[in-house]
C-alpha positions in Angstrom: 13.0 11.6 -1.9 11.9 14.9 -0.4 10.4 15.1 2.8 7.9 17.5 1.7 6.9 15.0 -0.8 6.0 12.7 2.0 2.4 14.6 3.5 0.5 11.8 3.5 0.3 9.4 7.0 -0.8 5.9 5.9 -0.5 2.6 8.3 0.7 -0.4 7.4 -0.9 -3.9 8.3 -0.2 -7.1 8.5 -2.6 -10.1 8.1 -2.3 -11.7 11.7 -4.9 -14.6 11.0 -8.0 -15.1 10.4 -11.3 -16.1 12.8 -14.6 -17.0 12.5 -17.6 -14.5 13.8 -20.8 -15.0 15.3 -22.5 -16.4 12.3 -19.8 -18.2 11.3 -17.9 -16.4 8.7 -14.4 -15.6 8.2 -12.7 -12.5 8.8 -9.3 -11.6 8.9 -7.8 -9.8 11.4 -4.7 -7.6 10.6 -2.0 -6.1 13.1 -0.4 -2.4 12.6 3.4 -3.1 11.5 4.2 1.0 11.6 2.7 4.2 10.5 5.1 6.1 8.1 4.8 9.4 5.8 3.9 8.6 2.5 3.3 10.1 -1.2 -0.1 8.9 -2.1 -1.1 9.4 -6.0 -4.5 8.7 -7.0 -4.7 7.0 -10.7 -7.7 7.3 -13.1 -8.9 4.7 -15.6 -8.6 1.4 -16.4 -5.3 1.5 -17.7 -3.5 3.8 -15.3 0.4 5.3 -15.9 3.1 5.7 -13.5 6.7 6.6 -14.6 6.2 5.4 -18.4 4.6 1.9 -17.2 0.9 0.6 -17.9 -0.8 -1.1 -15.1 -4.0 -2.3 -15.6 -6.4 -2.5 -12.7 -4.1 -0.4 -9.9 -5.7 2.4 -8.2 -2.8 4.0 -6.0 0.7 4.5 -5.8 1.8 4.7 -2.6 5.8 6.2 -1.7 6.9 5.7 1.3 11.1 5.5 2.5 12.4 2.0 1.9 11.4 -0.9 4.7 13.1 -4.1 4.1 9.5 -5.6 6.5 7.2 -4.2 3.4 5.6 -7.5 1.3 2.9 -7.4 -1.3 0.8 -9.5 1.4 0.3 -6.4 3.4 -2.0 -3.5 3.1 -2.2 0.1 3.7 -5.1 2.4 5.0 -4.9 5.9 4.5 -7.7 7.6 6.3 -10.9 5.4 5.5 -9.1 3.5 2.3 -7.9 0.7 2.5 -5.6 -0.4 -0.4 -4.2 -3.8 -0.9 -0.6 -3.7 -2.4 -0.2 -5.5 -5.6 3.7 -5.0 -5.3 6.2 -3.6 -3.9 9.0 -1.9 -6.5 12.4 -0.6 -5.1 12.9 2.0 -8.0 16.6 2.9 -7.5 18.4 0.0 -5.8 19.6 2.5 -3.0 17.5 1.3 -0.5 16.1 5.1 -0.2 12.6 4.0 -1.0 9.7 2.5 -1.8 7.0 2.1 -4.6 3.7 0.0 -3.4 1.6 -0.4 -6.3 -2.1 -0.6 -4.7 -5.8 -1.3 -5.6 -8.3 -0.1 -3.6 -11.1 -2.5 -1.9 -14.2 -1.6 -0.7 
């Protein structure tokens, strides 16, 4: 992967827990793990393409150089998105990066 591929900053966050607020409800709280350049591509549709595969329901595919720390229980927020990852694809078994397959939540 190019470097100049990689203009996107996105942050990646771990769910640290969860606690209960004033009135009672649960929210989760979630911890910055790192902040890394990224390739973010935003896909149309219902049925969205990436490299000759059909996903149904994800919204982003997210780049970033390989982490072995990256799970599909995480999430990344780039800018005011946040985007949960669905999974997390090592496309060339090099270790030289990473493919997060996302869906955006409100």
């Amino acid at each position: 992967m190019r470097a100049g591929q990689l203009r996107h900053r996105v942050t990646i966050q771990q769910n640290s827990g969860s606690s209960a607020n004033s009135y009672g409800e649960i929210t989760a709280s979630w911890a910055t793990v790192a902040t890394v350049p990224a390739e973010v591509v935003t896909l149309g549709g219902d049925e969205r393409r990436y490299r000759h595969q059909v996903e149904a329901g994800m919204s982003h595919v997210v780049t970033i150089r390989h982490r072995s720390d990256v799970t599909a229980q995480m999430r990344v927020v780039w800018g005011s998105r946040t985007l949960e990852i669905e999974s997390v694809v090592e496309t060339d078994n090099r270790q030289r990066e990473l493919v997060l397959m996302c869906k955006e939540v409100a």
